[in-house]
MIZA-275589 format. One record per atom (N, C-alpha, C): y, x, z. Coordinates in steps of 0.2 Angstrom, whole numbers, plus 5000, padded with zeros to 4 digits. Last residue first. Layout:
N
YXZ;...
//
This chain:
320
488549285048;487949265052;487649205051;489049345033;488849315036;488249305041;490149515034;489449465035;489349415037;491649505023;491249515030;490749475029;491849505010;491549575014;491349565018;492849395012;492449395006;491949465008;493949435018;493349405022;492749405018;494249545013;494049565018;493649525019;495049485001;494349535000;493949535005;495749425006;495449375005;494849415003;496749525011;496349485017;495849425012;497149574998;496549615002;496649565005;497849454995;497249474990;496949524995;498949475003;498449415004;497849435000;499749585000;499249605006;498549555006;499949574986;499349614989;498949604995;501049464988;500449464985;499649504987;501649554994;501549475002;500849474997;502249634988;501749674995;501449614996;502849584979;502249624977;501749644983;503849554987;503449484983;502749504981;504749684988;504149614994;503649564990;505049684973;504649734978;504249684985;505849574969;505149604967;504749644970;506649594979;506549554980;505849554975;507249734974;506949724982;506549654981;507749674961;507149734962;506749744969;508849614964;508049574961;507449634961;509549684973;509249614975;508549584971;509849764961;509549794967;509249734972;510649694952;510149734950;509549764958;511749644962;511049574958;510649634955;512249784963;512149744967;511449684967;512749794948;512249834951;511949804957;513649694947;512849704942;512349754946;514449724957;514149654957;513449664952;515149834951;514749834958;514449784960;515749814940;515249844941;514849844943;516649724946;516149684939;515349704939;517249814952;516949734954;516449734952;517849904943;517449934947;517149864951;518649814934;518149864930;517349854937;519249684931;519149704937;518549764936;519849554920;519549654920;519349704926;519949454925;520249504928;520149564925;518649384923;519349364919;519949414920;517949454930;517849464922;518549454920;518149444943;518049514939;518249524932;517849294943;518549304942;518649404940;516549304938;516949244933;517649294933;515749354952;515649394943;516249364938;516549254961;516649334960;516549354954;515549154959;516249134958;516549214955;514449234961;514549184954;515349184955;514649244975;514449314971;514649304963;515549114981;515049154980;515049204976;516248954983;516449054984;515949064986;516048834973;515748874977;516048954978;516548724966;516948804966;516648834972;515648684956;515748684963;516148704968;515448754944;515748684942;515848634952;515448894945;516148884946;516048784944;513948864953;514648874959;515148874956;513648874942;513448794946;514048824952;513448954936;513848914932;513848874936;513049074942;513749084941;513849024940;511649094947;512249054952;512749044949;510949174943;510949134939;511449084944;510849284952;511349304947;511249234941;510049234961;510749254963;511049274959;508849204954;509349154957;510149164956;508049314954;508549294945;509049244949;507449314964;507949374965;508249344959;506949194965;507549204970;507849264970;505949184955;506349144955;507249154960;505049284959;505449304955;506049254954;504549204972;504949254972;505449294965;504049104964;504349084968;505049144970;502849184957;503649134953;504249124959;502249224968;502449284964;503249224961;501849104973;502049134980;502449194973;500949074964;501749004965;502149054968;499949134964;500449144959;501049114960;499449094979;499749164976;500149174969;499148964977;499749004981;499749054977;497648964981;498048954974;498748944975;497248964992;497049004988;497448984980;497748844997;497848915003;497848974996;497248734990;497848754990;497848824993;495748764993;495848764985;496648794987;495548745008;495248815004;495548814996;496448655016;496048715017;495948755013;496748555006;497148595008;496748645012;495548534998;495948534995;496448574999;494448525009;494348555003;494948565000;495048415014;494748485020;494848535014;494848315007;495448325009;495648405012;493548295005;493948315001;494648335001;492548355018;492948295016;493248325011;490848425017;491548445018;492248385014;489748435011;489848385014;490448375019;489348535004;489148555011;489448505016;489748524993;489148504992;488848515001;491148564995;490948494994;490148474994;490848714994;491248664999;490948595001;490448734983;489948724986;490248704994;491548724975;490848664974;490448674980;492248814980;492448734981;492048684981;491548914975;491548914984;491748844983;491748914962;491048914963;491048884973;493348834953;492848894958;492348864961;494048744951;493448754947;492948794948;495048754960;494648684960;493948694956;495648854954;495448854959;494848794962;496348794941;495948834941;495548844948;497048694949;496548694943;496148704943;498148774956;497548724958;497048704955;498848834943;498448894950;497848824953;499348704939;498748744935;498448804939;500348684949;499748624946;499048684942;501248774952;500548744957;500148724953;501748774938;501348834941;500848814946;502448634939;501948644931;501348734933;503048664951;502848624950;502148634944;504048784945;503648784951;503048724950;504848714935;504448764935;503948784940;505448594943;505048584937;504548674936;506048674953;505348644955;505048614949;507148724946;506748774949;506048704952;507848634942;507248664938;506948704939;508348574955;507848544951;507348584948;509048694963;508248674964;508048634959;510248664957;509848734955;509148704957;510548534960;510648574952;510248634952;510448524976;509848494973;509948514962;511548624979;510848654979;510148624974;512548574974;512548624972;511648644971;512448454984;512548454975;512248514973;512448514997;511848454996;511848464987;513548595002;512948615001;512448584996;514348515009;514648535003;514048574999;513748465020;514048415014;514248465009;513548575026;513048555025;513348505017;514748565036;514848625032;514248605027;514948445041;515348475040;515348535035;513648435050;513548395042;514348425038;513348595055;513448545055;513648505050;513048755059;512648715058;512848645059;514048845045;513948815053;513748755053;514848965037;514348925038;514248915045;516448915029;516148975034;515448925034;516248795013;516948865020;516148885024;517048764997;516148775002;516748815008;516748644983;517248684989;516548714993;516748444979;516848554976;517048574982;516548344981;516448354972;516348434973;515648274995;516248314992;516148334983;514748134995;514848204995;515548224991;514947974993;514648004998;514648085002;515547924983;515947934988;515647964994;515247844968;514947834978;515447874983;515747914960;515747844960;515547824969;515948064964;516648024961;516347944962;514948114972;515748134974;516048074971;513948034964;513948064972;514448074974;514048034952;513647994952;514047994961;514748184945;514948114943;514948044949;513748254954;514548234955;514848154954;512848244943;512748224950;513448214953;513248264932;513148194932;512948194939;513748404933;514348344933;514048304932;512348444937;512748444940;513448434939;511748424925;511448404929;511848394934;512548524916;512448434914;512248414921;512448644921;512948624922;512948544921;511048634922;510948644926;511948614926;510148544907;510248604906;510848584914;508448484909;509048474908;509548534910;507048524906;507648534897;508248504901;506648544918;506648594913;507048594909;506548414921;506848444925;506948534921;505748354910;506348314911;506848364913;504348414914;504748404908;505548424909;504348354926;504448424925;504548444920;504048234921;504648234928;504848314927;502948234916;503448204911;504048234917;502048264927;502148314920;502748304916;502148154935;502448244935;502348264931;501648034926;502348064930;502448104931;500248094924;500848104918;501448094921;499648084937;499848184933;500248154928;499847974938;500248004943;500448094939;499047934931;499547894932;500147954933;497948084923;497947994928;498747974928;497548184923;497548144918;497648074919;497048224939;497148254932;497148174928;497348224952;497248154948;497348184942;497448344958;496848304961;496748244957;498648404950;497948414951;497548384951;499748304956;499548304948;498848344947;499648334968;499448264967;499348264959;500048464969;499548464971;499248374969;501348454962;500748504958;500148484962;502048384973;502048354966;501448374962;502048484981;501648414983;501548384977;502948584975;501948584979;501748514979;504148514972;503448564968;502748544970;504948474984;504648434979;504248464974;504848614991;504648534994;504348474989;505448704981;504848714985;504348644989;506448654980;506048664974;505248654975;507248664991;507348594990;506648594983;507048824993;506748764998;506648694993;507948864983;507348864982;506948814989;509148784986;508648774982;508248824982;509448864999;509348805000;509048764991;509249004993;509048985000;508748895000;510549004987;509849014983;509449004989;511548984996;511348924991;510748954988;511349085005;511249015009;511248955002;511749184996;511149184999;510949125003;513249134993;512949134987;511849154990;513749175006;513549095003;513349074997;513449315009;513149255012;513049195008;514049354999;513449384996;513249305004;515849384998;515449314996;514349314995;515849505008;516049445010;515949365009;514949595002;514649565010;515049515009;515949614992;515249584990;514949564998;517049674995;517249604993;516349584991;516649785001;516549725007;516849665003;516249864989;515549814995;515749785000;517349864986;517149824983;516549814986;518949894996;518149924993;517849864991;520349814988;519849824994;519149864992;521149794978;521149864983;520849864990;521349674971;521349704979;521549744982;521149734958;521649694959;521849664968;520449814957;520949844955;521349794956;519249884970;519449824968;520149854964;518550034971;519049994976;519049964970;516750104974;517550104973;517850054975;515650114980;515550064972;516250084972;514850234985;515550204983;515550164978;513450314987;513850264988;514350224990;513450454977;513750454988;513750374989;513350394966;512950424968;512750444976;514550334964;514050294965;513650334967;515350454962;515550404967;515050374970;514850494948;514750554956;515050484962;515150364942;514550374944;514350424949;516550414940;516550334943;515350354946;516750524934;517150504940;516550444944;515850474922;515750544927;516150514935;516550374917;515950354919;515550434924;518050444914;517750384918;517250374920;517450524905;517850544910;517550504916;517050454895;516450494899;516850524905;518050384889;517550354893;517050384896;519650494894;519250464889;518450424894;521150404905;520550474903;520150434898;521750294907;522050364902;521350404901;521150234918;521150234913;521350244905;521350274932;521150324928;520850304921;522550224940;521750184938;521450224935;523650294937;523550264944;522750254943;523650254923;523650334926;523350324931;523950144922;523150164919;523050214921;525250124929;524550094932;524050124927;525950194918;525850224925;525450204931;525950104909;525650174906;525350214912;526649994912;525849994912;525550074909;527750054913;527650024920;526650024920;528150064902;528250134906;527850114912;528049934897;527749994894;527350044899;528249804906;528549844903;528049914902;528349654909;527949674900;528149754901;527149574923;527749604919;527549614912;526249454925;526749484932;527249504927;525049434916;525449384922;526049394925;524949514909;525349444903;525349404911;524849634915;525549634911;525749564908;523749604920;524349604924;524849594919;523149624907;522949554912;523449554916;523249744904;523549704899;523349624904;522649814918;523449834916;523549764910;521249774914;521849744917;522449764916;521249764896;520949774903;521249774908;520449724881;520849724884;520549744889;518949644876;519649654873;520049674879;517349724881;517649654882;518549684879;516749854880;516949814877;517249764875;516749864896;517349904892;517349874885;515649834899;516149764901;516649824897;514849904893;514649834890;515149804894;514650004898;514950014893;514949964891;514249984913;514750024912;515250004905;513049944910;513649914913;514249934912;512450054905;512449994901;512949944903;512350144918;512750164911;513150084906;511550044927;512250074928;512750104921;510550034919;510849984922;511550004923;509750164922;510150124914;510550074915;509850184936;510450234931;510550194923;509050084937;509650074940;510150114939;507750124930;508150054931;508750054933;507750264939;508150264932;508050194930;507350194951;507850254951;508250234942;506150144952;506650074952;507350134950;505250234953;505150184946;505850144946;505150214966;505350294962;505550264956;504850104972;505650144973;505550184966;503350114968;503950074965;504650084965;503150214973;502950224967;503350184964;503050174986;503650234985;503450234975;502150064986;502950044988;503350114986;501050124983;501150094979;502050054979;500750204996;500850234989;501250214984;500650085004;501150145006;501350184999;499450045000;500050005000;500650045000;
//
């Protein structure tokens, strides 16, 4: 196990140099850069923007820049914010909570409605119920997550009046802070449990057609026993791998549902870097969600492993 955790770190190093360079050159191609961002908010004058690119070191040529800017990265400095002038890993601690408590609460809300769904669509293959969830994860797949989230607005904030349409503040455990939670999350968790969903179902499947099942059953063991005892327990593990990839891609697929929320999170952040030329932000936000999905790969890799050796183990020990 030990082995195979440093082999993956080492493996994770130049992912995150190519990641870094490809960054780099790929928001420079965007037109313009702040100094022209300020100049069409605040001023026009030449002399003035010539002295901020000096100030920002974007007079130098591009390998200049990415020298400078990577010996930095290398001591861990993501650098300073151009339109703050705050270091930029504290403008990421600052919105990285409630961009983690909304992938959080959909994946939970995914996770709820999925397994049950995928376990009733199993056990009644081909029946009423399997073509409901099928057609339901369908449905939850092809709609695309901004639509899903100004018809739930529409439906909730504007006609009923029950939830707030937009906004998020400090987290605290009460219906005050939770209201503004419930939209955002139930948009992301949809497709996320259409996906999950159509995964449990066919891990079950398969599982159900296993040799230990049958002989489960033939040993006069309830169906019920059979089902959640030994079929679901063991048929997990791929939902348990989707589930985790699904949480490290999350956090960087948050952009479009926090700005139709104006959820302040990591998403709002990446929007305002961009629209700002905010070079060293933009940066250190991509690296940032690059290290997230890589950790969050990494655990998901271990929980898998460990449970396939204990399931070796018992499979090993002697029967009395």
């Amino acid at each position: 196990m030990m082995r195979m955790i440093f082999l993956r770190l080492i493996a994770s190093v130049p992912v995150l140099i190519g990641v870094s360079v490809f960054t780099f050159l790929l928001v420079r191609l965007v037109p313009g850069d702040v100094v022209d961002a300020l100049a069409s908010e605040e001023f026009d004058d030449p002399r003035a923007q010539a002295e901020l690119r000096r100030l920002f070191g974007l007079d130098q040529p591009f390998h200049v820049q990415f020298v400078t800017w990577f010996a930095a990265l290398v001591q861990g400095d993501l650098g300073y914010s151009y339109r703050t002038r705050r270091p930029v890993i504290e403008e990421i601690i600052d919105r990285f909570p409630l961009t983690l408590e909304l992938t959080l609460a959909a994946l939970l809300i995914s996770v709820l409605i999925a397994i049950p769904l995928g376990v009733v669509s199993a056990t009644r293959r081909n029946g009423v119920l399997d073509t409901g969830a099928r057609l339901t994860s369908l449905i939850g797949l092809s709609i695309p997550n901004f639509w899903l989230g100004i018809l739930l607005m529409a439906l909730f904030a504007v006609g009923l009046r029950w939830l707030p349409s937009g906004g998020s503040n400090d987290f605290a455990f009460s219906w005050d802070h939770f209201k503004f939670l419930i939209l955002p999350a139930i948009t992301l968790g949809a497709s996320l449990a259409a996906e999950t969903m159509r995964m449990s179902r066919s891990a079950l499947l398969e599982v159900l057609a296993k040799d230990y099942v049958r002989t489960s059953r033939a040993k006069g063991l309830s169906e019920r026993l059979v089902i959640y005892r030994h079929a679901l327990r063991n048929s997990l593990i791929p939902v348990v791998t989707v589930v985790g990839i699904q949480a490290g891609a999350l956090l960087g697929g948050t952009v479009v549902v926090e700005q139709i929320f104006s959820w302040a999170g990591l998403g709002s952040l990446v929007i305002r870097a961009i629209n700002q030329r905010d070079y060293p932000l933009l940066q250190g936000l991509i690296l940032f969600l690059t290290f997230f999905y890589i950790f969050v790969s990494l655990a998901v890799d271990i929980v898998v492993r460990h449970r396939r050796w204990h399931q070796l183990r018992q499979l090993e020990r002697p029967r009395v």
